[in-house]
Each structure stands twice: as structure tokens, then as C-alpha cells.
LUMLUMSE-5956 format. One record per residue (C-alpha): residue number from 1; residue in one letter; x, y, z. Coordinates in steps of 0.2 Angstrom, whole numbers, plus 5000, padded with zeros to 4 digits. Layout:
SITE_num_residu_u_v_w
SITE_NUM_A_X_Y_Z .
...
//
This chain:
SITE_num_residu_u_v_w
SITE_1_X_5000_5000_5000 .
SITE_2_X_5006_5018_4999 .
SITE_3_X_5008_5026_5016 .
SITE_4_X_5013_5044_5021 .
SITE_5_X_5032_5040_5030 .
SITE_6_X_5043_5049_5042 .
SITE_7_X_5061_5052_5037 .
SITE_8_X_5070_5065_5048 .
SITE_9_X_5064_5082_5052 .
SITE_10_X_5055_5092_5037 .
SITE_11_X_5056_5075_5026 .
SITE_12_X_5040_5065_5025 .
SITE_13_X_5036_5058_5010 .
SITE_14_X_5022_5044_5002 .
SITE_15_X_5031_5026_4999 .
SITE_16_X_5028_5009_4996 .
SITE_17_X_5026_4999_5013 .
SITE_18_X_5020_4982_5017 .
SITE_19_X_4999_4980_5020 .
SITE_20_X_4995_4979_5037 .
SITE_21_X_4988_4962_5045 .
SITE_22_X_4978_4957_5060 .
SITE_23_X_4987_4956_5074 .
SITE_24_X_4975_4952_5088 .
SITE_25_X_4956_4945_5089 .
SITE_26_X_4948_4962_5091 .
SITE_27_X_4957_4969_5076 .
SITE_28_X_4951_4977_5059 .
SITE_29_X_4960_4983_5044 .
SITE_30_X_4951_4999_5038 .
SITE_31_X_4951_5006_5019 .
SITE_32_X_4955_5024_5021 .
SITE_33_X_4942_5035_5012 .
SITE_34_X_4947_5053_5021 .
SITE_35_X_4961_5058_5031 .
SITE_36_X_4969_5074_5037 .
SITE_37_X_4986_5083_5041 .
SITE_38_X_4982_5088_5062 .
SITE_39_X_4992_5102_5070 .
SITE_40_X_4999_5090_5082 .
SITE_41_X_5008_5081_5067 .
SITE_42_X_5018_5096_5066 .
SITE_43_X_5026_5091_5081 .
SITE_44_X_5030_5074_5071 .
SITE_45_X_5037_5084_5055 .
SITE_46_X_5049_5095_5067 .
SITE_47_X_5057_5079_5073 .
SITE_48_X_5052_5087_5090 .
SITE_49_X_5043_5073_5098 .
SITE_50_X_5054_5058_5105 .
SITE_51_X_5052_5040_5099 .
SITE_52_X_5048_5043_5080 .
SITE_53_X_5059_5033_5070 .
SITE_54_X_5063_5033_5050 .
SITE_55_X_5048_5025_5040 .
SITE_56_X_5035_5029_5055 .
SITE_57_X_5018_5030_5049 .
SITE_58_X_5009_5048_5053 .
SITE_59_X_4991_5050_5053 .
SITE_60_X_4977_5052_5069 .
SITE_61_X_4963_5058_5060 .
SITE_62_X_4954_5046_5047 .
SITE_63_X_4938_5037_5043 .
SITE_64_X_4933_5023_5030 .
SITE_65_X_4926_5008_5026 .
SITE_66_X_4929_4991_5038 .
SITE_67_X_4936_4979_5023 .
SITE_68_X_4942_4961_5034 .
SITE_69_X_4937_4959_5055 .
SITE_70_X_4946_4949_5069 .
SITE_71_X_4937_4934_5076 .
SITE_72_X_4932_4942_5090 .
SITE_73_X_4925_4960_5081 .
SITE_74_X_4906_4961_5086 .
SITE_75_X_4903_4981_5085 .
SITE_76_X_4905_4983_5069 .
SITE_77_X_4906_4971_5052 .
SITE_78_X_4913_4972_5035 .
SITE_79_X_4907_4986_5023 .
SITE_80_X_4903_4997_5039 .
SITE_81_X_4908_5016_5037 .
SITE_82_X_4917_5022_5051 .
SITE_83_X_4927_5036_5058 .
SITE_84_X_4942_5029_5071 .
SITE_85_X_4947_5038_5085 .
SITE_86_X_4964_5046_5089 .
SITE_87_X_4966_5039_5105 .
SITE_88_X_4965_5019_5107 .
SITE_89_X_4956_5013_5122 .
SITE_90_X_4949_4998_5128 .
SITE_91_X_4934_5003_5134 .
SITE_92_X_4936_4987_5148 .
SITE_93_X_4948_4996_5158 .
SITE_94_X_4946_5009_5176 .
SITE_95_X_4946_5025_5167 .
SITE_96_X_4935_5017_5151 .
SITE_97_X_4921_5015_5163 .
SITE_98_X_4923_5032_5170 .
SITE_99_X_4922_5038_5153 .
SITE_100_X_4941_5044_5153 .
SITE_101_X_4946_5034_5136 .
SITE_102_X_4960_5045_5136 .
SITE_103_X_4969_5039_5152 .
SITE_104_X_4965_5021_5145 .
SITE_105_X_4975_5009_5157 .
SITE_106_X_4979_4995_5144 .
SITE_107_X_4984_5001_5125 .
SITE_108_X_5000_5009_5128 .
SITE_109_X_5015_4999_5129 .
SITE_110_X_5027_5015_5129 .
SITE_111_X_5029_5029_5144 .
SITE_112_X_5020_5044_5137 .
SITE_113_X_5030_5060_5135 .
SITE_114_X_5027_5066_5153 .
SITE_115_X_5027_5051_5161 .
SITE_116_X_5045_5043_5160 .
SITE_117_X_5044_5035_5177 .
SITE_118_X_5044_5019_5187 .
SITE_119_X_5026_5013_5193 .
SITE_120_X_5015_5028_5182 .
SITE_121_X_5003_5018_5168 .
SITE_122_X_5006_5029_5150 .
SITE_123_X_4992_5037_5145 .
SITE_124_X_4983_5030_5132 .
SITE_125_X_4989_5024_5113 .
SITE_126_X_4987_5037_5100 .
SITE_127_X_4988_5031_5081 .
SITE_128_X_5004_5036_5072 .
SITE_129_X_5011_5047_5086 .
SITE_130_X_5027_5041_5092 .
SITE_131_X_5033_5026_5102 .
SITE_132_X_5030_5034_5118 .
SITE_133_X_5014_5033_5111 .
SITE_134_X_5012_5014_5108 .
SITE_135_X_5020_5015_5090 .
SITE_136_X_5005_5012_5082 .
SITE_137_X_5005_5015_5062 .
SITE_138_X_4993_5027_5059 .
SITE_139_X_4981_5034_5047 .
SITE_140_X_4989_5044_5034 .
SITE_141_X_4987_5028_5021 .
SITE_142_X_4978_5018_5012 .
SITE_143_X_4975_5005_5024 .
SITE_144_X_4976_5004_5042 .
SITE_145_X_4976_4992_5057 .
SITE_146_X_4963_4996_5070 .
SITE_147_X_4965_4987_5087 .
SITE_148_X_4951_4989_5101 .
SITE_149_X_4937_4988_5086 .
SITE_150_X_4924_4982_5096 .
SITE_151_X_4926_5002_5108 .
SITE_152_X_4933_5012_5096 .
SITE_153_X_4925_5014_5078 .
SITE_154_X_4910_5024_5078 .
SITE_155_X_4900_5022_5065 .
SITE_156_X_4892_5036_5053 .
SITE_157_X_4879_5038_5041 .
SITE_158_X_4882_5038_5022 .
SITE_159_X_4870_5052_5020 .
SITE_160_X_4884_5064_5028 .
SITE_161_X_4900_5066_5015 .
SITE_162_X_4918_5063_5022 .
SITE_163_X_4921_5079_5026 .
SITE_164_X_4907_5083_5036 .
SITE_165_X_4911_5069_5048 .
SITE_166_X_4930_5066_5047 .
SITE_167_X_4933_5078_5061 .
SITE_168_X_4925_5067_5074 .
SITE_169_X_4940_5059_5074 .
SITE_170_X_4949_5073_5082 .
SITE_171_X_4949_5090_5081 .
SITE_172_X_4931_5092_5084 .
SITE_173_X_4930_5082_5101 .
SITE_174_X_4946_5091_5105 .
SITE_175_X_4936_5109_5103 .
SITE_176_X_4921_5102_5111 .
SITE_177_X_4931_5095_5127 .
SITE_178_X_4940_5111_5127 .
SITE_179_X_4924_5121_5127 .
SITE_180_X_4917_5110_5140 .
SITE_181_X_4932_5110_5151 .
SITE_182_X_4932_5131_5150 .
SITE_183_X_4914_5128_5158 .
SITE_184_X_4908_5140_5144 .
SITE_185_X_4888_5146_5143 .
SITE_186_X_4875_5157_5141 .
SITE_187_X_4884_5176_5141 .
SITE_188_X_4901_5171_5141 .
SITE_189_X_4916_5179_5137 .
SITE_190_X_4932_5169_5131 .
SITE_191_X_4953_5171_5125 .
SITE_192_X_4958_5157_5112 .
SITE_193_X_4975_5158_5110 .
SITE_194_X_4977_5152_5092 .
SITE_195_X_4969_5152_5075 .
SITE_196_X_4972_5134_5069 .
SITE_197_X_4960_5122_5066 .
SITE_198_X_4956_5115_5083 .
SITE_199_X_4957_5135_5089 .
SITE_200_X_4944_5139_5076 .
SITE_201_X_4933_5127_5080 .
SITE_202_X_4935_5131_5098 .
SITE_203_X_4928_5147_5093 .
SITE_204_X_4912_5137_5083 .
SITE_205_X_4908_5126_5098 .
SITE_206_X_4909_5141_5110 .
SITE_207_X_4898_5153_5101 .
SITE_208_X_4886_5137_5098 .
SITE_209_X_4887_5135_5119 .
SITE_210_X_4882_5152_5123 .
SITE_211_X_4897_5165_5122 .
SITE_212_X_4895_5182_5121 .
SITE_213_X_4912_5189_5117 .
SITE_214_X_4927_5177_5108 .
SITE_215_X_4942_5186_5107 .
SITE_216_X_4955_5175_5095 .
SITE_217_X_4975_5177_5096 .
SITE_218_X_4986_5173_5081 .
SITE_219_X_4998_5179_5071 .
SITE_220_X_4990_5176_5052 .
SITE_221_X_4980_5186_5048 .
SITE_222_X_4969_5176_5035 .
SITE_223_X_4965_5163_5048 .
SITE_224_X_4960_5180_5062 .
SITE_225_X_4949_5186_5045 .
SITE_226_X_4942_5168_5047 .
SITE_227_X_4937_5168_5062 .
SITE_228_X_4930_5184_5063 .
SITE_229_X_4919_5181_5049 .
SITE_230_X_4913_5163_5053 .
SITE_231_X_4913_5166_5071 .
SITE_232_X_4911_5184_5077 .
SITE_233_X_4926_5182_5086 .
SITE_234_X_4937_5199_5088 .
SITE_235_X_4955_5197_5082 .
SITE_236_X_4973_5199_5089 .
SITE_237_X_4987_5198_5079 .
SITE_238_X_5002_5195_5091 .
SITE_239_X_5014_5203_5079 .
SITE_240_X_5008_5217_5080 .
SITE_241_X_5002_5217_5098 .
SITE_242_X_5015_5209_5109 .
SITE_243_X_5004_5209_5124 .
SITE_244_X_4986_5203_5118 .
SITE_245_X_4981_5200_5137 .
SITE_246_X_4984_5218_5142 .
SITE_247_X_4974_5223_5128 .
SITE_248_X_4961_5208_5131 .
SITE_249_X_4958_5215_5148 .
SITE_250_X_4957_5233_5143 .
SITE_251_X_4942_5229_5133 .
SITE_252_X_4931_5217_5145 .
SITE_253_X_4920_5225_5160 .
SITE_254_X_4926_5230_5176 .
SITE_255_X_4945_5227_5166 .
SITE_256_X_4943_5213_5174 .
SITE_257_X_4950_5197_5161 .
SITE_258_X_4937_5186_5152 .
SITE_259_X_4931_5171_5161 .
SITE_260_X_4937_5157_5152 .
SITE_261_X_4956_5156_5140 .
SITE_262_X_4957_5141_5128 .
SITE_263_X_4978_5137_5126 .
SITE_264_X_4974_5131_5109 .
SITE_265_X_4994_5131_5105 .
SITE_266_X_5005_5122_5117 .
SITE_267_X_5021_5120_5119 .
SITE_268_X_5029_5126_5103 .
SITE_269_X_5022_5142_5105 .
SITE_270_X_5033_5156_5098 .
SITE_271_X_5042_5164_5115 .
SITE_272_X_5055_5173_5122 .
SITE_273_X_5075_5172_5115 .
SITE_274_X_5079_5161_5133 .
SITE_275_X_5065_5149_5129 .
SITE_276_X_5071_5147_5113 .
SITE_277_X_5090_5143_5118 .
SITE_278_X_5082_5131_5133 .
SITE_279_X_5069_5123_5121 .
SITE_280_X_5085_5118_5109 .
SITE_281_X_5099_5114_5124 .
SITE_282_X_5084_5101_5129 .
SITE_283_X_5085_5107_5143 .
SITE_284_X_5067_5111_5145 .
SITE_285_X_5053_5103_5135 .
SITE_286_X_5040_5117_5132 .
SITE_287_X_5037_5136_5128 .
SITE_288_X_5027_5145_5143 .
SITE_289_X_5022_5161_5131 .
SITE_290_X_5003_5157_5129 .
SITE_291_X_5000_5148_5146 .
SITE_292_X_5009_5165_5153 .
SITE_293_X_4996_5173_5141 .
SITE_294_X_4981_5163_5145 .
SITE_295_X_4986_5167_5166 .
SITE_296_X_4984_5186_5162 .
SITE_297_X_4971_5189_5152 .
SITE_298_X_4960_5177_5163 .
SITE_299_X_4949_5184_5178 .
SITE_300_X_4950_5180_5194 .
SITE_301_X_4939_5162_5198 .
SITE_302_X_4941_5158_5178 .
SITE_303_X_4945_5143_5169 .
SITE_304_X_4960_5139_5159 .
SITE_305_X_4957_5125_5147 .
SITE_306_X_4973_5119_5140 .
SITE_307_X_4971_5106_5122 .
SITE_308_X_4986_5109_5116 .
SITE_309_X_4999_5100_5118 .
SITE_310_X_5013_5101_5132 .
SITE_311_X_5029_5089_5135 .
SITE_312_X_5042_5092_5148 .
SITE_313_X_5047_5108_5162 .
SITE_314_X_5039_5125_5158 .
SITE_315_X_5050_5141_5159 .
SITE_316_X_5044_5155_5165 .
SITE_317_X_5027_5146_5172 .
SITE_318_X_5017_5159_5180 .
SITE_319_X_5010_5148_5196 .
SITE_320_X_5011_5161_5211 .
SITE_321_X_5000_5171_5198 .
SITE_322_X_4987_5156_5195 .
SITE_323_X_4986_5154_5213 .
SITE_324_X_4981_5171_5217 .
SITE_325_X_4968_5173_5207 .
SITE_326_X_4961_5157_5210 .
SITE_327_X_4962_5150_5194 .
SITE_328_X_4956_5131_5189 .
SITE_329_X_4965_5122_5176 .
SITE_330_X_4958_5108_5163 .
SITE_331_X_4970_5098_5153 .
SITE_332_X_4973_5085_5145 .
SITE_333_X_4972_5072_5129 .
SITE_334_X_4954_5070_5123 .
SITE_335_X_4941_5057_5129 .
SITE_336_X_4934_5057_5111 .
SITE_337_X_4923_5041_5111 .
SITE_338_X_4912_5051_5126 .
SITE_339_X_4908_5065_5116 .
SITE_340_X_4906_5055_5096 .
SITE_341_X_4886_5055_5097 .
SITE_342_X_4881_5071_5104 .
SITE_343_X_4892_5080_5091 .
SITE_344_X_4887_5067_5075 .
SITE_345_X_4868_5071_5082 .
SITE_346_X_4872_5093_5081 .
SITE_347_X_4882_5090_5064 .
SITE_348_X_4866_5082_5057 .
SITE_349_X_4855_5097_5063 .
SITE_350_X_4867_5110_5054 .
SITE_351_X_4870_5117_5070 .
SITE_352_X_4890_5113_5069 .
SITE_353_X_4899_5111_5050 .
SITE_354_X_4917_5106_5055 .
SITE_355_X_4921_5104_5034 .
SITE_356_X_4919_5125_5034 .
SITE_357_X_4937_5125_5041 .
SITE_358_X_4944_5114_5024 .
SITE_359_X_4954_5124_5012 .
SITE_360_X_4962_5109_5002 .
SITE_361_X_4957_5092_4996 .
SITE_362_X_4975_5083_4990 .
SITE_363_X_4978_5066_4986 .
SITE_364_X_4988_5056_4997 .
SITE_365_X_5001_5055_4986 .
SITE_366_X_5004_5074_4987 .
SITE_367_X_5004_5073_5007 .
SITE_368_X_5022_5078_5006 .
SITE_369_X_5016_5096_5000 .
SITE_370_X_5001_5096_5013 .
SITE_371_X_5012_5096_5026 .
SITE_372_X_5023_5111_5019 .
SITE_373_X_5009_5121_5014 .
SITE_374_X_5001_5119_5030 .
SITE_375_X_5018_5119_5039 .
SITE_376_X_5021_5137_5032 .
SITE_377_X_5005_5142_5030 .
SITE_378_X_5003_5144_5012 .
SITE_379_X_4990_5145_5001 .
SITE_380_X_4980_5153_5016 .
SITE_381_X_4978_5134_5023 .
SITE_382_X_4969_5130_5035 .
SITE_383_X_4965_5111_5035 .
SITE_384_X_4972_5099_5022 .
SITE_385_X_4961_5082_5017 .
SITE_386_X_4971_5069_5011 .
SITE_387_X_4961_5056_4999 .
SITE_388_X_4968_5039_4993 .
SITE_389_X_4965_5037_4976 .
SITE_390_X_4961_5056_4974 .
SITE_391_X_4965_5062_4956 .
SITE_392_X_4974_5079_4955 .
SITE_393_X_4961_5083_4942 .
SITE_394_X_4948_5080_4954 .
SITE_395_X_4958_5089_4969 .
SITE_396_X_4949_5107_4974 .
SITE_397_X_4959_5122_4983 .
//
């Protein structure tokens, strides 16, 4: 099959490897239909993410058509259409029954990036993200091996195209947990610190929770214009304001912060000359600029809800600061399968369109491209599908 591959930082490219097989009783092999270049595999591209090895497969976010079933596969059955979860969980397990999938104590047979210590489970696998991970090929393919069938493949109607559904895999959960976790509602006023997809889709899932006021912080401006647009949100472009919480909390009531922030960056967020000499001595693992951000422009009591991703110490982390204002913090990967049928059930009343965020349809075999363009942000991208067997003649921008 052909297959998206890793081969040292800023070289990805789409090669021959061998079909994947069943490897356990509860396995299926999928046909990818749709799959999509995440943020997060940015991470993977920079060669900034421990454990990812030449010829590792990339690829979290994908759906298709279940095409063979392990013996033991009784959720779903050949010809089924299905979108497969980033994270891999058991759904047997502690945390699967408290709905955690995320923390899923039995699919990872690596250490997680912050966990590199005797006697802590990993959190749970992730497809095509790493060894420390579970090393688990992921989705950026044609086929793909799908362990845990029977808890993780959610099935979707073929009244809804690819696009309108592929996000379930992801990004979308990932906003809607975010969203969640920042408690927003009726009258609310929030900060997302950044414009990229799972950013912009914050701003969707909190305008369709209630929030009054969405202020949005990037540094392209295409993607501000987006989200101003779509979502009503008021822009800042940190280039040319260097301290978007000062200004944030200038222009709320009372100059008192908004209620909720949304880290919607993590930890390669642009930030100050010593972070960056830190950041590449290894000596620590993760820029603090937006969670230093997120602490100021919050009020006091608020909510910092943190999606993005974050490995290692944190230079510069404003605690004393959180603590005095009495700040609550939400973290963490998503628990995707908990929230898969609530949002299918508002994407099929209209009232959430995830495909609006899509600048390029690509075939798989010009995924090397999709990650440039996206990379440097090109083209004005904002999300790149990657189809198998997609023509270029047929491609759209």
C-alpha cells in the first residue's frame, strides 16, 4: 500500500510499505476514504517529539470503510463506514468506565511524553504518534490496522460526505472538550489563544454554547479574518500586539480578564530568546508564552482549558499568579469516544459544519506538499484532506 512515512525532520514523503495484517482478535483493517494533516503532526514533522523513528507512519485523523474483522469483532462488520478515533482505548479498563478513554490503562505499551517514570501507567495509545505513544501506524494511508474495534470505531451515516464527519476523529471532540472543560455558557466571554484548526473550531463550539464575546489570538491574519467572519470572534494579531492579554483586559468589563482562556497552542508556541535557547539545549521541553498569556488575560475564579499539547518543564510558568487569582486548570488528551454521538447528532441538525474550516482536498500522494503548505502556512491553509486514490484533476483548493 502507499503510506505517508517519516524520514528526519521536514522530510515526509508517500512510499511503498507492506499492508498491514491482523494482529489480535479484536482487530480490523480499515480502507481509508478521508484523512487529514492535524496540527499536532507538526510536532512529528519537526522531529520534535521523542520516539519517531525513519519510516514511521503519521496519521490520527481518518475514517473509511471496515474491509476484513478479527474473530472476536462484534461492534462493527465488513462494509461498515466508520470514523476511528485518535486515542485507542479499551473501553474494559478503570478509566474506560469512567468515561476517561484518554487515560486508558491497557493500549499503551510506551511511557507517554510526561510520564518517564517507574510505577506511572502511559496514558493511552494514539495512532501514528510516536513510540512513547504505543507505536501504532497510523492513518495517513491507504489501509490501516485498527486494534480495540469492538470500543473504538464509531459508526456514521452515508447520508453525511467525508468531510462533514472526518473531524469526529479529532479536532472536533478536541474543541468540544475544550469548550466543555472552560465551563463556557450562556453570556460568556472567552481568549483562544490560536487560529488553527482545533482553535477555530473552539471558537464554533463556543459561540454554539452560549458565548457572548470570543476574542481569537494569532499571528495570520487570513486565519483572524476567518474567524472573525465565521465566528464573530474579535481578532489579535500577536505581531503586532506583543501583549494581547493587556489589551484583552482593557476591553472586557470592570477590566477585569474574560472568564474562560482556551491554550489552543501548546508547547511550541513562539516565545522569548531564553525559551528558545532552553527549548534547543533540551533542557526544557515546552514554551510557557501562551500559558503565561492565558494566566493574564483570565479573571479572577476563571478557567484555563489547556488542548494543546505540552511535554516536559515549563520556563517561566506563572504559578504564584494562578494561585492568586484562583484559577482552575483543565488539561489534557481527549476522551473522544464520550463525546462522538452528541456531536454526529448537532452536525446532522446543521448546528456545527466542521468541513467549513477545509481549504484543500489533496491526494495522498501529494501529502508531502500538505504538510509544507500547511507547515508554512501557504496558500491561506487552514486544513488539508488527504484522499487515497484522489486524482489531482479532481483535487479542489
Amino acid at each position: 500500500m502507499k503510506a505517508l512515512t517519516y524520514h528526519g525532520p521536514h522530510h515526509v514523503s508517500v512510499d511503498s510499505v507492506p499492508d498491514p495484517g491482523l494482529e489480535a482478535p479484536d482487530d480490523i483493517i480499515l480502507r481509508v476514504t478521508a484523512t487529514a494533516i492535524c496540527g499536532s503532526d507538526l510536532h512529528l514533522y519537526r522531529g520534535k517529539i521523542p520516539g519517531t523513528h525513519h519510516g514511521d507512519i503519521f496519521g490520527h485523523e481518518f475514517m473509511g470503510e471496515v474491509v476484513e474483522t478479527g474473530p472476536e469483532v462484534t461492534a462493527v462488520s465488513k462494509g461498515d463506514r466508520v470514523v476511528i478515533p485518535f486515542v485507542i482505548a479499551c473501553g474494559e479498563c478503570f478509566f474506560c468506565h469512567l468515561h476517561q478513554y484518554a487515560a486508558c490503562e491497557n493500549t499503551n505499551s510506551g511511557k507517554g511524553a510526561a510520564l518517564n517514570r517507574k510505577n506511572i501507567t502511559p496514558p493511552a495509545a494514539l495512532f501514528g504518534y510516536s513510540d512513547l505513544y504505543g507505536g501504532i501506524p497510523g492513518g495517513q494511508a491507504e489501509f490501516v490496522r485498527v486494534p480495540k474495534a469492538n470500543a473504538g470505531p464509531f459508526k456514521v451515516p452515508d447520508t453525511l460526505p467525508d468531510e462533514k464527519v472526518l473531524f469526529l476523529s479529532d479536532i472536533l471532540p478536541t474543541a468540544w472538550q475544550a469548550v466543555k472543560n472552560a465551563d463556557i455558557r450562556q453570556g460568556s466571554s472567552v481568549a483562544i489563544f490560536g487560529a488553527g484548526p482545533v482553535g477555530l473550531l473552539c471558537a464554533a463550539c463556543a459561540r454554539l454554547n452560549g458565548a457572548e464575546h470570543i476574542f481569537i489570538i494569532d499571528h495570520n491574519d487570513y486565519r483572524l479574518e476567518f474567524a472573525h467572519q465565521r465566528y464573530g470572534a474579535i481578532p489579535i494579531n500577536f505581531d503586532k500586539n506583543d501583549d494581547p492579554a493587556e489589551w484583552i483586559i482593557d476591553n472586557t468589563p470592570g477590566h477585569r480578564g474574560v472568564d474562560a482562556v482556551i491554550d489552543a497552542v501548546g508547547f511550541e508556541a513562539k516565545g522569548s530568546l531564553t525559551e528558545t535557547v532552553l527549548s534547543t539545549l533540551k533542557i526544557e521541553g515546552s514554551s510557557g508564552k501562551a500559558l503565561r498569556q492565558c494566566i493574564a488575560a483570565v479573571r479572577r475564579g476563571g478557567v484555563v482549558s489547556v488542548p494543546g499539547v505540552y511535554a516536559g518543564f515549563i520556563h517561566g510558568f506563572m504559578f504564584g499568579d494562578a494561585f492568586d487569582k484562583g484559577l482552575t486548570f483543565k488539561m489534557g488528551q481527549t476522551h473522544v469516544h464520550a463525546y462522538l454521538p452528541d456531536l454526529l447528532s448537532l452536525i446532522e441538525q446543521g448546528l456545527l459544519t466542521p468541513e467549513e474550516i477545509v481549504t484543500h482536498h489533496m491526494p495522498l500522494e501529494e501529502a508531502a506538499r500538505g504538510y509544507e503548505i500547511f507547515e508554512k502556512r501557504e496558500e491561506a491553509c487552514r486544513k488539508v484532506i488527504l484522499v487515497p486514490g484522489l486524482t489531482q484533476e479532481k483535487a479542489t483548493v
